[in-house]
Legacy VTK file of the C-alpha trace (Angstrom):
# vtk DataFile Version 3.0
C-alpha trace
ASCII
DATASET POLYDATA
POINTS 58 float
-8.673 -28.604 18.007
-9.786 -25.117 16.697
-8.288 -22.494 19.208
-9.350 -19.654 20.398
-10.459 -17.029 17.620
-10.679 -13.319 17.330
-10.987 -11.056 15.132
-11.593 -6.889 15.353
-13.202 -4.427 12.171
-11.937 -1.407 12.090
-14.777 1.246 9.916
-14.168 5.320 8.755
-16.705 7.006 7.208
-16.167 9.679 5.503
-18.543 12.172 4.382
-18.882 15.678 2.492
-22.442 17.106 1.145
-24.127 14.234 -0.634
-20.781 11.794 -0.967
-19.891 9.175 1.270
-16.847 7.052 1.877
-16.794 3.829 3.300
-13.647 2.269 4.936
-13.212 -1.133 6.802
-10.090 -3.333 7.941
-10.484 -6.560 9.802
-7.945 -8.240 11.491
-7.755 -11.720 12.996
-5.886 -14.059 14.825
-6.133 -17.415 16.519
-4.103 -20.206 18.880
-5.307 -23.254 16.955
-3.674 -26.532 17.772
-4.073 -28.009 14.070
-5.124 -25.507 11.639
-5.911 -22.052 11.808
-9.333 -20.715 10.128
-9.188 -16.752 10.803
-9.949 -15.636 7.246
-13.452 -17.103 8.245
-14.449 -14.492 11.293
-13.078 -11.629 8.647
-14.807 -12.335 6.194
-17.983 -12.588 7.795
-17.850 -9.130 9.263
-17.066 -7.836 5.927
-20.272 -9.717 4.262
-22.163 -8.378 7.571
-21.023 -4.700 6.972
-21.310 -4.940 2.999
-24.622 -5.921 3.490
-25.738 -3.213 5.834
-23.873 -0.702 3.552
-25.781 -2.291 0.317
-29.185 -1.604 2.437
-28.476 1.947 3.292
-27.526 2.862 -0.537
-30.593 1.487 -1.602
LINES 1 59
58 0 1 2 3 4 5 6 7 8 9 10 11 12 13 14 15 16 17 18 19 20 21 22 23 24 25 26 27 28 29 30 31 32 33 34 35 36 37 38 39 40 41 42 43 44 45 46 47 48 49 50 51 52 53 54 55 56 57
C-alpha cells in the first residue's frame, strides 16, 4: 500500500579558522500505490543530522 521509499542527504561543510558552515539537502521519492509519505524519510535525516550538529556545538 506504501511503496517503495527513498530518500538521499546531501551535507557541505564549510570551514575557515574558528567558523563553520553547515549545509544539507534531502531529497526523496517513492512508488506508493495510495498515498505517498516521502516528507517523512527527509525529515528524519534532517532531525538526525540537526541533532548531531546541536551535540558537536555544544
Amino acid at each position: 500500500m506504501i511503496g517503495s521509499n527513498r530518500v538521499s542527504l546531501s551535507v557541505t561543510l564549510v570551514g575557515r579558522g574558528d567558523s563553520l558552515f553547515l549545509s544539507a539537502i534531502t531529497s526523496g521519492g517513492s512508488q506508493a500505490v495510495f498515498f505517498k509519505i516521502n516528507t517523512l524519510g527527509e525529515q528524519s535525516f534532517l532531525g538526525k543530522l540537526q541533532s548531531l550538529a546541536e551535540s558537536y556545538t555544544g
